[in-house]
N, C-alpha and C positions, 0 to 999 in steps of 0.2 A: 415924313408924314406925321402930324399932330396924334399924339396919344388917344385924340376924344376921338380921331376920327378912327382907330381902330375899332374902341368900346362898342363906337353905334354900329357896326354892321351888325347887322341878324344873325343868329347862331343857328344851325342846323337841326333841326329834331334831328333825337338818339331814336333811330332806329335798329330794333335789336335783329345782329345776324342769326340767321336760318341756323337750323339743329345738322348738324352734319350727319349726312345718311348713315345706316349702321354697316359696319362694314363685312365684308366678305368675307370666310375661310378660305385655307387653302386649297385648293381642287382637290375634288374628293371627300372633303370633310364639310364639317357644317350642317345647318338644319334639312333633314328631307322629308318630306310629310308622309306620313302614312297611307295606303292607299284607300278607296269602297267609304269617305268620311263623308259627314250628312253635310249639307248646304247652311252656309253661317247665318246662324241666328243670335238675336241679344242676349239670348239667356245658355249660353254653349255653356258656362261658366257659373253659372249663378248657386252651384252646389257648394264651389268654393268657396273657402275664405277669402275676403277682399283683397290680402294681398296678391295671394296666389292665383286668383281669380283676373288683377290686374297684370300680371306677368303673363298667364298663360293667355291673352290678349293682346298682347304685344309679341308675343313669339308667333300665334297664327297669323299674323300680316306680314311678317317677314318675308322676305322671295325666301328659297329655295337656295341653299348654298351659303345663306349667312351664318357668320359668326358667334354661336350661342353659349362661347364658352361666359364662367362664373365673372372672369376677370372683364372681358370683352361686357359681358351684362352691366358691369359695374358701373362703367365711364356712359350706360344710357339710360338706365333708371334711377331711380330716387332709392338704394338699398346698397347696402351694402354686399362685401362678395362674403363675409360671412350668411347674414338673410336671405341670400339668394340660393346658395349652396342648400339651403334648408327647403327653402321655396320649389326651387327644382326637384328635391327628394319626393315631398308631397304630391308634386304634379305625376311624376312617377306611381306612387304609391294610389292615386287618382285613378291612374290608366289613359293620364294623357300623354306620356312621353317614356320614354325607354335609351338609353344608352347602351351599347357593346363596341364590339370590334367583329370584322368584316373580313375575310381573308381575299386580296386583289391579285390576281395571277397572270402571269404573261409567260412569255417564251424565254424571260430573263431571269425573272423575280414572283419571289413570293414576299408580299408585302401587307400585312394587318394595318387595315386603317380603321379608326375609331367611326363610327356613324351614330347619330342623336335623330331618333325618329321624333316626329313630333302628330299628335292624331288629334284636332278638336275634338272628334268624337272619343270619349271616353271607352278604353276596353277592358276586357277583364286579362289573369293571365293564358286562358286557355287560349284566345286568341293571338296575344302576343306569343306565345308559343308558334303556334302554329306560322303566324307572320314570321318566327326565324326560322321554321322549315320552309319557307317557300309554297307554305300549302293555302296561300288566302289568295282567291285570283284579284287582279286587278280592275274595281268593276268600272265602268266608264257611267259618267253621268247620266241619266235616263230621263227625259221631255217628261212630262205630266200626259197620258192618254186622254185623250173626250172621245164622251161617247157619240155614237150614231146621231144623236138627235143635235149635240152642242155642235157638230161640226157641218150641221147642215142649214143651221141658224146663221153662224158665221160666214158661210159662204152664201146668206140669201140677199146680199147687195151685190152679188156678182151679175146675178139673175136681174135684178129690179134696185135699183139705187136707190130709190127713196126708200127702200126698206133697211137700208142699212144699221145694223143694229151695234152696241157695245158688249163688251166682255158678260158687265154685268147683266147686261137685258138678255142674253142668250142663257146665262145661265138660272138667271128665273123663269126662261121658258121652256127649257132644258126640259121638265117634265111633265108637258103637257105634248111635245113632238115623239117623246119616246112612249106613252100613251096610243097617240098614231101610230105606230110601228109596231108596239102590240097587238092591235087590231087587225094589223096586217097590212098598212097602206106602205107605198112606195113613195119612194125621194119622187118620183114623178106626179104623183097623185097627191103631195105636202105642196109641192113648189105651184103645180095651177089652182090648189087652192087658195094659197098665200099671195099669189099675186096676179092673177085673175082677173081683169076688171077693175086695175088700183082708182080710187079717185084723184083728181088733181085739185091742189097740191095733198101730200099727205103730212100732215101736221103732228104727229103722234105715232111714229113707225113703231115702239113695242104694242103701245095702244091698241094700234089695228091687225099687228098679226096676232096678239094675245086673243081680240074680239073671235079675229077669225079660226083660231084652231078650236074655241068653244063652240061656235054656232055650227060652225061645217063640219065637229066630230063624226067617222065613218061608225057604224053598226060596227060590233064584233062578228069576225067571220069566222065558221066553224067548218076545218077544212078535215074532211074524213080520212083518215089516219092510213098509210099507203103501205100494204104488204110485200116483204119482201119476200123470194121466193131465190134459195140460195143453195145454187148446183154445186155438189162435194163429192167428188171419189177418192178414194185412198189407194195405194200400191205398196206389193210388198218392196221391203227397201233391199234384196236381195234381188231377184228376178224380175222387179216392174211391175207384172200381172196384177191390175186393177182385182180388186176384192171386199169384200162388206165389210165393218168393220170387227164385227164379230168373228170373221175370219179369219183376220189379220192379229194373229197374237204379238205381241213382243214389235210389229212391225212386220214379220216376215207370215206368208203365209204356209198352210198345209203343207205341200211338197218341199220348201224349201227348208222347214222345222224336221224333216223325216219321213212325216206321214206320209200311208200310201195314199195316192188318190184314188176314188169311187169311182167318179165317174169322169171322161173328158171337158177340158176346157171347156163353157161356156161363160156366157155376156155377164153372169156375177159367179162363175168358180175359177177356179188356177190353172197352171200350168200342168202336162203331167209332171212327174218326179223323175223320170229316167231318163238321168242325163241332161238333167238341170243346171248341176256344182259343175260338173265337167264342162259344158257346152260358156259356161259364165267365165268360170275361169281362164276357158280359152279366150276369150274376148277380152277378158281385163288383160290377158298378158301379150295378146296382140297377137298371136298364131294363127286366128281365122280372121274373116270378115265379119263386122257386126250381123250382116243381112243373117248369117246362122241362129243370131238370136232369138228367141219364142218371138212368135208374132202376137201381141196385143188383139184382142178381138174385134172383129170391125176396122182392121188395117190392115194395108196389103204390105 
């Protein structure tokens, strides 16, 4: 084959190879995140110094279980394992990262292995304290709550489709339906407001239920304020014998304290005295039948 005709074939674009993933510690060791950390934002970071700033950005994307040592950092950033060893002290000294060792225990061995927490959310040390006692629970992520009124916006094309609304249309309406629920109206009394009588087509779905929670606002209702009325006896905690409270010192009443009684049991005095601690004690120690005990008044 002629020379020229190597020359002329086309030469391949240089395509550059992919960055090889970062690689893994050994089981057991390597990056583990801290637990109760805020949701990532672009400015987790922004307190830092650009380097350190650029590092601790590349550790929180990391899985779980990689490789975070100085030497390992080296072969995937643009720093050296001196500048890094620096880098990481700071992130530290920050309160975004912490290093120790772990004590791992089985039925064979006791075994110290190193662990590198890593937290986007900055902490201080009373926390990282606490996180090596074991005393921070682990909180689990928590939905964003809507209120009463957001969540009845959202579900008003379930009711009526053309009324189906957006995120943000409900949340500009958001306080004009919880206005109605001040008032005192109900999800049933909002919903045949709102869609009642729709015209066809509706060409303006916030449009028309904003119109209509203006024009169809309900009066305020002024509902008279309801009495409760809240039945209490008290007993001595010796003998049971319902009693006033004034009677009841300490929890035990008259006869049970020493005192003689005056006069017999009635519907607010005690028991008599003679033969109270006796008759009780027998029952706590199970020698008689309960039925020997004082009858309550009004009980057979």
């Amino acid at each position: 084959m002629a020379v020229g005709q190597l020359s002329a074939a086309p030469c391949a674009p240089h395509v550059p190879l992919p960055a090889p993933p970062h690689p893994m510690a050994n089981p057991g060791y390597g990056k583990r995140s801290a637990p109760g950390q805020h949701p990532r934002t672009d400015g987790d970071f922004a307190h830092l110094p650009a380097r350190e700033a650029s590092i601790a950005a590349y550790l929180d994307r990391l899985p779980e279980g990689s490789d975070i040592s100085v030497k390992t950092l080296a072969k995937h950033l643009p720093y050296g394992q001196c500048a890094l060893r620096t880098a990481l002290n700071r992130l530290q000294d920050a309160g975004h990262l912490r290093r120790g060792s772990e004590c791992v225990a089985n039925d064979e061995v006791l075994l110290w292995v190193t662990r590198t927490f890593f937290s986007r959310t900055a902490r201080d040390d009373d926390w990282w304290a606490a996180f090596t006692r074991g005393d921070v629970p682990v909180e689990q992520p928590r939905r964003p709550t809507r209120s009463r009124a957001f969540a009845l916006l959202a579900a008003l094309g379930r009711t009526a489709p053309t009324l189906t609304l957006s995120a943000a249309d409900c949340a500009a309406l958001e306080p004009q339906v919880g206005e109605w629920f001040e008032r005192g109206a109900t999800e049933a009394e909002l919903l045949h407001a709102l869609t009642d009588g729709l015209p066809t087509p509706v060409h303006h779905a916030a449009a028309l239920v904003r119109r209509r929670l203006a024009d169809k606002m309900p009066p305020e209702r002024f509902a008279p304020p309801q009495q409760r009325t809240v039945l209490r006896t008290l007993e001595c905690s010796e003998c049971r014998s319902p009693g006033s409270a004034e009677a009841l010192i300490g929890g035990r009443c008259g006869p049970c304290r020493g005192e003689s009684a005056a006069a017999p049991a009635g519907p607010s005095g005690a028991v008599p005295a003679d033969g109270v601690r006796n008759r009780m004690n027998d029952v706590r120690a199970g020698l008689v039948r309960r039925s020997v005990r004082p009858g309550r008044p009004g009980r057979s």
